[in-house]
N, CA and C atoms as an extended XYZ file, in Angstrom:
348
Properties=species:S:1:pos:R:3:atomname:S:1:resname:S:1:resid:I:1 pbc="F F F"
N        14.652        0.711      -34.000 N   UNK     1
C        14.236       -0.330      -33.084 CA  UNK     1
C        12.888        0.077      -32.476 C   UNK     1
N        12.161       -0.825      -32.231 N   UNK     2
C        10.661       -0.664      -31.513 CA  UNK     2
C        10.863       -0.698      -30.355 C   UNK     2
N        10.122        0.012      -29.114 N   UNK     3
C         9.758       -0.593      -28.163 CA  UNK     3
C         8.603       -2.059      -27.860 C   UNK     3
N         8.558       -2.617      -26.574 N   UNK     4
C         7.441       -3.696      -26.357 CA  UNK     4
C         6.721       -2.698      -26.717 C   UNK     4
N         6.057       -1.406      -26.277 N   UNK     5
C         4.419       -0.731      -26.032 CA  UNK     5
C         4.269       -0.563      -27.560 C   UNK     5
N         5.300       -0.560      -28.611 N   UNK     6
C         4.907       -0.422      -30.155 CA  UNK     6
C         5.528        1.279      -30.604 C   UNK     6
N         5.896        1.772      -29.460 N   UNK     7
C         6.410        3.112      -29.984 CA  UNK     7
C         8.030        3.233      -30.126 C   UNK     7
N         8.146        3.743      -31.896 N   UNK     8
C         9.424        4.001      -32.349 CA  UNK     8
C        10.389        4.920      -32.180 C   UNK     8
N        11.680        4.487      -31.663 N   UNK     9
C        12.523        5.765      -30.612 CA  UNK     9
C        13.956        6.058      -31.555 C   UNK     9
N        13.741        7.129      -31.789 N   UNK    10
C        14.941        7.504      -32.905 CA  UNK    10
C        16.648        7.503      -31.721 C   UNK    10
N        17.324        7.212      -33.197 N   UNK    11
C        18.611        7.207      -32.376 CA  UNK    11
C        18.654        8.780      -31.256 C   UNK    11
N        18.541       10.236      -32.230 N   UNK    12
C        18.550       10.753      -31.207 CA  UNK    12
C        18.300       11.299      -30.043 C   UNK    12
N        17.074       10.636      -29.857 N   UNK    13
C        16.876       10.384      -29.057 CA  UNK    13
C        17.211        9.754      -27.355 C   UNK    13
N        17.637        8.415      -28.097 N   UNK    14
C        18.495        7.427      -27.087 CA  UNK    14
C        19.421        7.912      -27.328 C   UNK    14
N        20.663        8.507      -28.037 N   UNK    15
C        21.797        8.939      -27.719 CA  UNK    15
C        21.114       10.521      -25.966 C   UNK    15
N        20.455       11.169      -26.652 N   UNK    16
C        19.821       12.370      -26.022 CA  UNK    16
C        20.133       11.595      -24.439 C   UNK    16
N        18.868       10.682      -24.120 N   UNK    17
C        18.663       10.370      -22.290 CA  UNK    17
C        19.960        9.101      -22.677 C   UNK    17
N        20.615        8.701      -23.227 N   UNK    18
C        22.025        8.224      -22.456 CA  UNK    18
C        23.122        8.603      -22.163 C   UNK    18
N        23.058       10.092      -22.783 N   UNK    19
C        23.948       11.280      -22.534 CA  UNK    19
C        23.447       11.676      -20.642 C   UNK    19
N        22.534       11.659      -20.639 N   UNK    20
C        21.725       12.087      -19.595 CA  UNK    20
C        21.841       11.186      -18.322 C   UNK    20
N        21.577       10.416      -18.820 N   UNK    21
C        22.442        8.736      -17.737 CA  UNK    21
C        23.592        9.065      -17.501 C   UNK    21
N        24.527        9.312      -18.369 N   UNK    22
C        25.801        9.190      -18.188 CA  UNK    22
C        25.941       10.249      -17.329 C   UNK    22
N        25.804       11.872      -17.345 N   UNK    23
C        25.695       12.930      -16.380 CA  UNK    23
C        25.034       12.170      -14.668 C   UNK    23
N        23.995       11.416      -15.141 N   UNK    24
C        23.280       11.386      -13.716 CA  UNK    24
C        24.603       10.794      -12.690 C   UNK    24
N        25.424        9.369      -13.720 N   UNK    25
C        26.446        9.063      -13.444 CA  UNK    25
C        27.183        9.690      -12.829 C   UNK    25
N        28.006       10.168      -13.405 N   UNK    26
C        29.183       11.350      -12.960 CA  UNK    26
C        28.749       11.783      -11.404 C   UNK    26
N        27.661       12.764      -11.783 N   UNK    27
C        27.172       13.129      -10.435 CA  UNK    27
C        26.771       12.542       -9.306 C   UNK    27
N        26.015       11.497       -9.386 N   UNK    28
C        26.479       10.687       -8.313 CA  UNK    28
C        27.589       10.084       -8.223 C   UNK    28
N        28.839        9.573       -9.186 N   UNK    29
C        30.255        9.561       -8.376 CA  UNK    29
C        30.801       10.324       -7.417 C   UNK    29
N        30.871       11.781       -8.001 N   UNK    30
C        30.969       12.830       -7.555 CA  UNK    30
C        30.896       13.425       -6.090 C   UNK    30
N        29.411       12.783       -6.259 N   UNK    31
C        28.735       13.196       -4.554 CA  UNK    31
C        28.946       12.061       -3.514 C   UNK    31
N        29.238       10.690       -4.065 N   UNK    32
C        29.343        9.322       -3.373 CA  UNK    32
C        31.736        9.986       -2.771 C   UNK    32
N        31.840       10.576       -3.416 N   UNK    33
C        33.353       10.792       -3.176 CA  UNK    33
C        33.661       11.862       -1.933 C   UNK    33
N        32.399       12.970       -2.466 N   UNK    34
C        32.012       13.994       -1.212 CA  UNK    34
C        31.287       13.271       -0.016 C   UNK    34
N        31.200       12.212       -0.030 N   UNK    35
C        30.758       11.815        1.230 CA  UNK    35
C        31.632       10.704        1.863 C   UNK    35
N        32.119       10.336        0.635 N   UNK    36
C        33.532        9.864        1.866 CA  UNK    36
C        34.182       10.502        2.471 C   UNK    36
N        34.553       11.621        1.656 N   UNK    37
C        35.658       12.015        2.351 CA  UNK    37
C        35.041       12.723        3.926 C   UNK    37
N        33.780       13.516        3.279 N   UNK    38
C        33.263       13.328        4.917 CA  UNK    38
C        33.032       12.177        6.096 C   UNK    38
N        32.479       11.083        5.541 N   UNK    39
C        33.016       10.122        6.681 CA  UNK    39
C        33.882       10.227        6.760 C   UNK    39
N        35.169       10.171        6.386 N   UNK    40
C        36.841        9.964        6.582 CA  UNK    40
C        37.129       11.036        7.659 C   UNK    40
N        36.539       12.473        7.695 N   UNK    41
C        37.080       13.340        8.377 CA  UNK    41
C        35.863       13.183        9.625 C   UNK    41
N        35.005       12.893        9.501 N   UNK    42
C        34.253       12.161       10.794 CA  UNK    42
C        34.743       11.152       11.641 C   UNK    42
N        35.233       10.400       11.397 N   UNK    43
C        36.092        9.211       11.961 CA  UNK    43
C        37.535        9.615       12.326 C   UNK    43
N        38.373       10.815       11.488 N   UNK    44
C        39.370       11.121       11.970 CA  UNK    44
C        38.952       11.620       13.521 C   UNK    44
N        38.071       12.699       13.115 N   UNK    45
C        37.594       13.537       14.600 CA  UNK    45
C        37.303       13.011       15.739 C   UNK    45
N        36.485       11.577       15.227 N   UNK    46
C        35.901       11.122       16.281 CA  UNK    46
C        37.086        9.982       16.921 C   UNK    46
N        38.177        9.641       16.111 N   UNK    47
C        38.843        8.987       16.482 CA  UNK    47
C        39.786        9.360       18.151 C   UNK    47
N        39.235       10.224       18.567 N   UNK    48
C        39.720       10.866       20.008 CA  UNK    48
C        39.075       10.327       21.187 C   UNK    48
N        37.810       10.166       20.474 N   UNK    49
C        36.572       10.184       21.075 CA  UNK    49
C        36.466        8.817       21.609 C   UNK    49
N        37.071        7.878       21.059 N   UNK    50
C        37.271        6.460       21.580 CA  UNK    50
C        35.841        5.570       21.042 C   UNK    50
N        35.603        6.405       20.277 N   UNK    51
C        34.307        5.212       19.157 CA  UNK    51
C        35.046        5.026       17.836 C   UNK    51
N        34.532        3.717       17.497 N   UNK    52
C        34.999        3.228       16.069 CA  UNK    52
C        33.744        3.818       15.090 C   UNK    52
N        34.535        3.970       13.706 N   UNK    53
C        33.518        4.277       12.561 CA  UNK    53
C        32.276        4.022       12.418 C   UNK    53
N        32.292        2.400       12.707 N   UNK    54
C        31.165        1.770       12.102 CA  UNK    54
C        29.492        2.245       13.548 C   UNK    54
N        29.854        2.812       14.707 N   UNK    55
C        29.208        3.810       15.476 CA  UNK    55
C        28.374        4.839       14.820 C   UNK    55
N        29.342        5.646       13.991 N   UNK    56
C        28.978        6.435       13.142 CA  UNK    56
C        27.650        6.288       12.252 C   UNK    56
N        27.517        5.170       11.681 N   UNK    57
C        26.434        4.862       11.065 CA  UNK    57
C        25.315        4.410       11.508 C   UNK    57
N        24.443        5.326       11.307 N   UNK    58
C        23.151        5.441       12.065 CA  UNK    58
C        22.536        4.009       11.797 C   UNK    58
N        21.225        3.565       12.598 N   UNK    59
C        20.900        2.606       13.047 CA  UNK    59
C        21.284        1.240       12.502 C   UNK    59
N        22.468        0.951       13.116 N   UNK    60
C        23.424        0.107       12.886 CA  UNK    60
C        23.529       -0.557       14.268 C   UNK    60
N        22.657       -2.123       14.126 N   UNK    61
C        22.591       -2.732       15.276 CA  UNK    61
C        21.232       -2.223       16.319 C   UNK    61
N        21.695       -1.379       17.140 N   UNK    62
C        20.334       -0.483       18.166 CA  UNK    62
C        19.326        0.087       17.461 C   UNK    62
N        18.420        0.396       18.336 N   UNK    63
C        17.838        1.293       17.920 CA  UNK    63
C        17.999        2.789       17.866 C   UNK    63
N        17.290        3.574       16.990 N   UNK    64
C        17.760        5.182       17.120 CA  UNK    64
C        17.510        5.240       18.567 C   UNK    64
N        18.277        7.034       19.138 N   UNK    65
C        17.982        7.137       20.459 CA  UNK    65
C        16.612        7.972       20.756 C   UNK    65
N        15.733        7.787       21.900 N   UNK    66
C        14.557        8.377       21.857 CA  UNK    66
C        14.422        9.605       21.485 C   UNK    66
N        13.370       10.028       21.046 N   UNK    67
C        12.823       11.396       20.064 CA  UNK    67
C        12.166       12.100       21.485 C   UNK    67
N        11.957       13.357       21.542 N   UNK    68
C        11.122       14.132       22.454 CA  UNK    68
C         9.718       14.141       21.734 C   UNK    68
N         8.919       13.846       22.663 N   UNK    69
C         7.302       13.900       22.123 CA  UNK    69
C         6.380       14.698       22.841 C   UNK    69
N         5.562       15.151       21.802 N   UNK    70
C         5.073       16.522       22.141 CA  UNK    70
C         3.464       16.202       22.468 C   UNK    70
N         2.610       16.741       23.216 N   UNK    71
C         1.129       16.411       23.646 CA  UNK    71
C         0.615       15.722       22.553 C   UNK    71
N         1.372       16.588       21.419 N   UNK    72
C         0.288       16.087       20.165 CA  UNK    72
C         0.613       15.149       19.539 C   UNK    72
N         1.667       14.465       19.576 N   UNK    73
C         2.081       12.949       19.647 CA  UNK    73
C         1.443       11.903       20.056 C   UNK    73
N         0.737       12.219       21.848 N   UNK    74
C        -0.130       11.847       22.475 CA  UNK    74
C        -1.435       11.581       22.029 C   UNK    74
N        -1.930       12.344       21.442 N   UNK    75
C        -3.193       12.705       20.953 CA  UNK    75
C        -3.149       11.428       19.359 C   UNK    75
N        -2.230       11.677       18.469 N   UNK    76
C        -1.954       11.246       17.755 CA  UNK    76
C        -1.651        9.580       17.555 C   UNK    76
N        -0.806        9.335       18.893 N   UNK    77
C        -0.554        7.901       18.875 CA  UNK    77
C        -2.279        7.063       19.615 C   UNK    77
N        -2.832        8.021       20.485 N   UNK    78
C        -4.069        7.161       20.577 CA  UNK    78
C        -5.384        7.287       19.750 C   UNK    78
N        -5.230        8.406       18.726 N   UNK    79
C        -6.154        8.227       17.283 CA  UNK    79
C        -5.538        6.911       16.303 C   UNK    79
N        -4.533        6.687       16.719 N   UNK    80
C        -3.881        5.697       15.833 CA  UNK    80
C        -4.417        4.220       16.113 C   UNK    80
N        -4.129        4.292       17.925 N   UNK    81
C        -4.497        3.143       18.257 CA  UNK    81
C        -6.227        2.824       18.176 C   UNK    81
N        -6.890        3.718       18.642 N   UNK    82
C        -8.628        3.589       18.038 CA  UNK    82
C        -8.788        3.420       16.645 C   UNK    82
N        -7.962        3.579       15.881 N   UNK    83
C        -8.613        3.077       14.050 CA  UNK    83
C        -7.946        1.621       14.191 C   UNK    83
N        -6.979        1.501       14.836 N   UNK    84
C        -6.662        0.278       14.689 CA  UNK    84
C        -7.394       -0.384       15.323 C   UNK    84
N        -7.793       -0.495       15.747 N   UNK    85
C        -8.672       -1.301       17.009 CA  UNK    85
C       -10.234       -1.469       16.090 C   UNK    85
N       -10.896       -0.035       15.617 N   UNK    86
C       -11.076       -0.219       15.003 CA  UNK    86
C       -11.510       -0.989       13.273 C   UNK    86
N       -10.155       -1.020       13.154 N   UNK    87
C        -9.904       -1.974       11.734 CA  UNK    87
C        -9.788       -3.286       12.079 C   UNK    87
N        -9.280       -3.667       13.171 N   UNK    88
C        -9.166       -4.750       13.336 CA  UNK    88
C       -10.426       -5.717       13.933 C   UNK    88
N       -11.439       -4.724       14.441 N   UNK    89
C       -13.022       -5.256       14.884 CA  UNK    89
C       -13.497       -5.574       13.068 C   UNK    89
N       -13.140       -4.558       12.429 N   UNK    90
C       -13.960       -4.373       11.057 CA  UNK    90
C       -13.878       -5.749       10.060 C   UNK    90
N       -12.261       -6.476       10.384 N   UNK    91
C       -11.719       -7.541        9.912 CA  UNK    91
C       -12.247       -8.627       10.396 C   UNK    91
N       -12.168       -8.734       11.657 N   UNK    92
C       -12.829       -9.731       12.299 CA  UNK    92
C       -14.179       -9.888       11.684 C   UNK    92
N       -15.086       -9.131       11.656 N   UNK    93
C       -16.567       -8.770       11.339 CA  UNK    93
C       -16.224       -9.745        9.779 C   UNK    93
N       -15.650       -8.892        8.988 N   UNK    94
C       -15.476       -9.211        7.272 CA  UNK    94
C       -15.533      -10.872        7.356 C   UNK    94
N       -14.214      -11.417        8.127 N   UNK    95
C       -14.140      -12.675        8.266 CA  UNK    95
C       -15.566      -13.358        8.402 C   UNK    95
N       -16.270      -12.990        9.574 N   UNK    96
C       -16.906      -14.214        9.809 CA  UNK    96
C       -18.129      -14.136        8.726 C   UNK    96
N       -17.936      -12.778        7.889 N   UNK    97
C       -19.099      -12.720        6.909 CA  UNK    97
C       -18.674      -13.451        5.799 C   UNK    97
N       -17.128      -13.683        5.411 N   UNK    98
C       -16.830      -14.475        4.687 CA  UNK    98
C       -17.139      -16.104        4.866 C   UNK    98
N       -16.752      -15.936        6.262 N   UNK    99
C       -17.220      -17.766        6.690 CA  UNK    99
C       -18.845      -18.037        6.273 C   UNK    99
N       -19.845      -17.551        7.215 N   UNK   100
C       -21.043      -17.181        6.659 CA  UNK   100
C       -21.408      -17.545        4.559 C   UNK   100
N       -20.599      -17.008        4.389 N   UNK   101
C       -21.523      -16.871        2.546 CA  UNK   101
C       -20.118      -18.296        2.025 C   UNK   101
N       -19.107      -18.277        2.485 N   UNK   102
C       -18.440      -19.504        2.017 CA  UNK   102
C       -19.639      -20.971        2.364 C   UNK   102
N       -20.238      -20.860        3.479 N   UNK   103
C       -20.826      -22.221        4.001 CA  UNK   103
C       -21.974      -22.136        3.557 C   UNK   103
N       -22.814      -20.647        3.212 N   UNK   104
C       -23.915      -21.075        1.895 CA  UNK   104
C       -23.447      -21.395        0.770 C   UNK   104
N       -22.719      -20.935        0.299 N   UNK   105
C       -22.477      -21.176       -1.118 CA  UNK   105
C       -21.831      -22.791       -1.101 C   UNK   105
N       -21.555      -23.549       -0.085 N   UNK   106
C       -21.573      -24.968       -0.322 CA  UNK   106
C       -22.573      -25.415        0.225 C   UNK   106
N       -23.636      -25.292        0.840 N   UNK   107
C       -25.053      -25.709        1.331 CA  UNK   107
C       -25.451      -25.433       -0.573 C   UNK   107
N       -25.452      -24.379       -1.037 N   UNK   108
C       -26.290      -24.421       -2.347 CA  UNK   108
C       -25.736      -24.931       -3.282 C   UNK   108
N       -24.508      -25.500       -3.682 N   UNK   109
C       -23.627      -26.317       -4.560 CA  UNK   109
C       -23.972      -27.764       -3.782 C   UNK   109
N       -24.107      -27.762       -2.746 N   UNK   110
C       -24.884      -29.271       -2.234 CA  UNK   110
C       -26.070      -29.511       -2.755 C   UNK   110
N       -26.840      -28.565       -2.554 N   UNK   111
C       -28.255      -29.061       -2.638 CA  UNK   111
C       -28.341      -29.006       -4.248 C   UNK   111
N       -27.662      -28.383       -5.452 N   UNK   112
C       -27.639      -28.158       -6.755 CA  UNK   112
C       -26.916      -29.784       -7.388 C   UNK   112
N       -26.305      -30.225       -6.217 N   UNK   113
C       -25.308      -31.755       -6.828 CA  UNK   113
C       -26.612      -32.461       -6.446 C   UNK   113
N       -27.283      -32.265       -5.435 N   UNK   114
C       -28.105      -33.903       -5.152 CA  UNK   114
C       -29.656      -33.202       -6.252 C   UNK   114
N       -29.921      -32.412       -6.788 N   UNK   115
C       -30.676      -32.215       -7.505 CA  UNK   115
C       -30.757      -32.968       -8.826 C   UNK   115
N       -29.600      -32.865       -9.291 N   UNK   116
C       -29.506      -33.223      -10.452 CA  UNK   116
C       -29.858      -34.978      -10.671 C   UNK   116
């Protein structure tokens, strides 16, 4: 059988990476089973605790709870906000240069129609 790109793929090949699929398979069953059962014993534990499961699962509904932020966070979130501010002068600018050469280029498709 051919591929679309034109290159010819021997059976053993495709037997080779669907053997390989099939492993990737397994293993993620595997690990999808190891993590139930950890939720399961999370929810047993927490079942004392007077929260339901679905708690358990992170940002579900709320938002996460606040992060500690460090000076350089500070520093960081207002380099962020100057490029943006930034980019967003730069856009504005682009625009009206687009408006600009859009309204020549129909001033000169005008004056090219009444020429003729």
């Amino acid at each position: 059988m051919q591929l679309p790109n034109g290159v010819t793929q021997s059976h053993a090949v495709y037997q080779d990476r669907f053997h390989k699929l099939q492993e990737h398979l397994r293993q993620l069953t595997l690990l999808f089973r190891k993590l139930r059962l950890l939720y399961e014993k999370c929810a047993e534990t927490t079942a004392e605790l007077g929260e339901t499961p679905s708690e358990l699962i992170p940002y579900l509904g709320e938002e996460a709870p606040g992060v500690q932020v460090d000076p350089c966070g500070f520093t960081a979130q207002w380099e962020r906000q100057e490029v943006f501010k930034k980019v967003k002068q730069k856009n504005q600018e682009m625009k009206l240069l687009m408006d600009q050469m859009r309204n020549l280029l129909w001033d000169v498709n005008a004056m090219l129609t009444l020429r003729k």
